[in-house]
N, C-alpha and C positions, 0 to 999 in steps of 0.2 A: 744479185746472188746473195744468200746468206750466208753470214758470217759459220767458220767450220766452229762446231764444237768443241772447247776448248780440251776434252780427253784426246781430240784425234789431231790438232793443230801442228805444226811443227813449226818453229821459230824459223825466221827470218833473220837471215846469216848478215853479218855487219856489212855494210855497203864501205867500210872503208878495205884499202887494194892491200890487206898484210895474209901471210899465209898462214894457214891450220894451224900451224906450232906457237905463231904469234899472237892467235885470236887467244888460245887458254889451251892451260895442260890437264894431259888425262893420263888419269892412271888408271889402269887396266889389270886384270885379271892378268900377270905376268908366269911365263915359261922360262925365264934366265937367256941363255948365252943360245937360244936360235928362236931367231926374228923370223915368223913367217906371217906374210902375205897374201891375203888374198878374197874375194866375194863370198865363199864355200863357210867362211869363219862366222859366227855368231861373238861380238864382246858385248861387257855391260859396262858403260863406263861409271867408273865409280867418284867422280870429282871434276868440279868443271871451274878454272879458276879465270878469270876473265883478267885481259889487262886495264885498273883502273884508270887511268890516263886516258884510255878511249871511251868517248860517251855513246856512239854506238856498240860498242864490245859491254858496255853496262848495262842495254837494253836489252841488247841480244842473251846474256847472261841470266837479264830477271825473268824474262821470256822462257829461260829456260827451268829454272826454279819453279816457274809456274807450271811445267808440265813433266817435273821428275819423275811423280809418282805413277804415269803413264809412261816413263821412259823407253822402258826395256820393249815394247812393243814397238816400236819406231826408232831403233837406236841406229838399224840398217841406211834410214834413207836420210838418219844426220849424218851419220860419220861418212858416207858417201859423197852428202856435198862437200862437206868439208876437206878432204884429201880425195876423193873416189877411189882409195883403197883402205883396207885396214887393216891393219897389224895387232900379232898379237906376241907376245916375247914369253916362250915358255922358261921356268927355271925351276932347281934343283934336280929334283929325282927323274919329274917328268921327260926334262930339255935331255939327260942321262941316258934312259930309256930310251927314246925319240933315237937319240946319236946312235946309240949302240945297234939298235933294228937298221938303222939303214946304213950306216958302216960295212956292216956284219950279211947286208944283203950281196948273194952272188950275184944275180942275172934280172934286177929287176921287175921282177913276177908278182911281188906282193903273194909269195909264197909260201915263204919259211913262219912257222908257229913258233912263240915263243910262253912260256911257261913261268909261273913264280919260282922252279925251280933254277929255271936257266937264269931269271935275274938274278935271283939271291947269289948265284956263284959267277956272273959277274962281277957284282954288285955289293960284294961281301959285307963292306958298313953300313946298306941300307935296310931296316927293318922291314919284314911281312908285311904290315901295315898300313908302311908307306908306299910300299911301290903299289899296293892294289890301289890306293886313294890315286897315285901318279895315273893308273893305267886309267880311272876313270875320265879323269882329266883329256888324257891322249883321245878316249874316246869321243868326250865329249864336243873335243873341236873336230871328230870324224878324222883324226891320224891314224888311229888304229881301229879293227872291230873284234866283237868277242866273238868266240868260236862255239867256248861253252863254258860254265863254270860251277865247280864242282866243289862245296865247303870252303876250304882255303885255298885253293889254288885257282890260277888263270891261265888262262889261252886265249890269246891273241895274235894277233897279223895284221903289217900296216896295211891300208887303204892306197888306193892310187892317189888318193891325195897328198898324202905326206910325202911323196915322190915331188909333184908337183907344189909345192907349199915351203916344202924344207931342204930340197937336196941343193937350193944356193947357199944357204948357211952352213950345212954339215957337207957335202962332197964339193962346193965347187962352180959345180956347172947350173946354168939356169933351164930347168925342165920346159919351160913353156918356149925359153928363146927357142930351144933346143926341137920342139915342135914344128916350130917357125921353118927351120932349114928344111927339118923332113918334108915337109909343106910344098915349098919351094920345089925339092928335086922332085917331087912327086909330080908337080906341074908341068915339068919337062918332059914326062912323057907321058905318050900319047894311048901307052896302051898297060893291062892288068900290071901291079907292083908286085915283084917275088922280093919278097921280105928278108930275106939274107941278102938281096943285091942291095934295097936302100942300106943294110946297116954295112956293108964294105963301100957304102959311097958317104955314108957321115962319117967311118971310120974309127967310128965307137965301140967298146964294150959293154955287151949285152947287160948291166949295170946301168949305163946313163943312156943307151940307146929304148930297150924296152919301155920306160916309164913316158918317153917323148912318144913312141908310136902309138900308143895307147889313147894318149890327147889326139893324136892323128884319126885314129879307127873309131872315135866320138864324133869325127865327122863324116864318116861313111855310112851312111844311113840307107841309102838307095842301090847302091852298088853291091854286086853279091861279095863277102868277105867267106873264104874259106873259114870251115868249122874245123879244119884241120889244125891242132893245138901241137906245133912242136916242140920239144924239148929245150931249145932257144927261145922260142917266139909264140906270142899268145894266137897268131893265126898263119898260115903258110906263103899266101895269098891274097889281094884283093883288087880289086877294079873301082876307081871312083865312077860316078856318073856323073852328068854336066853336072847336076844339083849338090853333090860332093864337092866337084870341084871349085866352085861357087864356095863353097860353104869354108874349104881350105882358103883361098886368096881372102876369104873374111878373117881367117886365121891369122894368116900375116899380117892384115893392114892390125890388127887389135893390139 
């Protein structure tokens, strides 16, 4: 087989047994004081320090220098081997922003629009400028989307993802564990799910309950899921089928 071309190559990770943190440090396109997690995310890592002392960590390192300038198109399936997840730490205005949307969220819907008006009078020390540069940001890692924008001002609303990505750092709870369970009692029965009973049997408010059934009804693909949108809940109704069902127990084992 011929050798890959060296624009498309990816270094060969050091064959000695230390982990990610140990191999070299990266610094990252940072968000401050909320760490999130996860495949959905895009970084570019901006520095790759190797530990001298390891002569495979020097190889791997020049290996890597040799293909910086191709980097950013394959940064997915390095930083994958390396930890198989990736984090990214938002900070100042952005991590601000972030907090406050899903604080300030009632019922988990990824509903409420927020405005440059509503930050600014949050957010009273932060300049016009800066929160629009923040919202891009927000965007860019797909936490929030734009609605519409109009000269100076914005409209925005989080994504289901920044439910799933950030609400262990700012609420607490972990969205996907929280998945996991719904999953689980989903499995136990045998017949269509009324969607107020799973959330009286997690026990949750519609805050930390909705953003997990939502990961849930991502695996309903076969099964008819009522169009019915309640005032609680984004469907009234649904029924897995075998192949849903399947597709949940892949949910828990992950």
């Amino acid at each position: 087989m011929p050798d890959e071309p060296e624009s498309k190559r990816v270094p060969e990770l050091p064959k000695t047994h230390v982990s990610a943190k140990a191999i070299r440090s990266v610094t990252k396109a940072t968000v401050g004081s909320i760490p999130i997690a996860g495949a959905a995310l895009s970084e570019i890592v901006e520095n790759i320090i190797p530990d001298p002392d390891k002569v495979e960590e020097r190889r791997w390192a020049g290996e890597v220098n040799e293909c910086l300038d191709g980097l950013h198109g394959r940064i997915d399936g390095i930083e994958d081997r390396l930890t198989g997840r990736r984090t990214v730490t938002l900070d100042g205005v952005a991590a601000s922003m972030l907090r406050l949307m899903l604080q300030r969220c009632p019922d988990g819907q990824a509903s409420d629009l927020w405005t440059l008006e509503q930050f600014l009078a949050e957010l009273p020390d932060i300049k016009p400028d800066a929160i629009h540069d923040a919202a891009g940001e927000l965007q860019h890692y797909g936490l929030v989307e734009p609605l519409r924008a109009i000269g100076a001002t914005i409209r925005i609303r989080l994504t289901d993802d920044a439910y799933a990505l950030a609400d262990k750092s700012v609420m607490g709870w972990d969205t996907r564990e929280d998945a996991k369970f719904l999953a689980a009692a989903i499995l136990k029965e045998s017949a269509g799910i009324r969607t107020s009973d799973l959330q009286t049997t997690s026990g949750w408010p519609l805050r930390r309950f909705n953003p997990a059934l939502r990961i849930v009804l991502e695996r309903v693909t076969d099964g008819p899921v009522s169009a019915e949108v309640t005032p609680e809940h984004p469907t009234r109704h649904f029924t897995p089928s075998a192949s849903d069902r399947f597709a949940l127990k892949r949910l828990i084992e992950g």
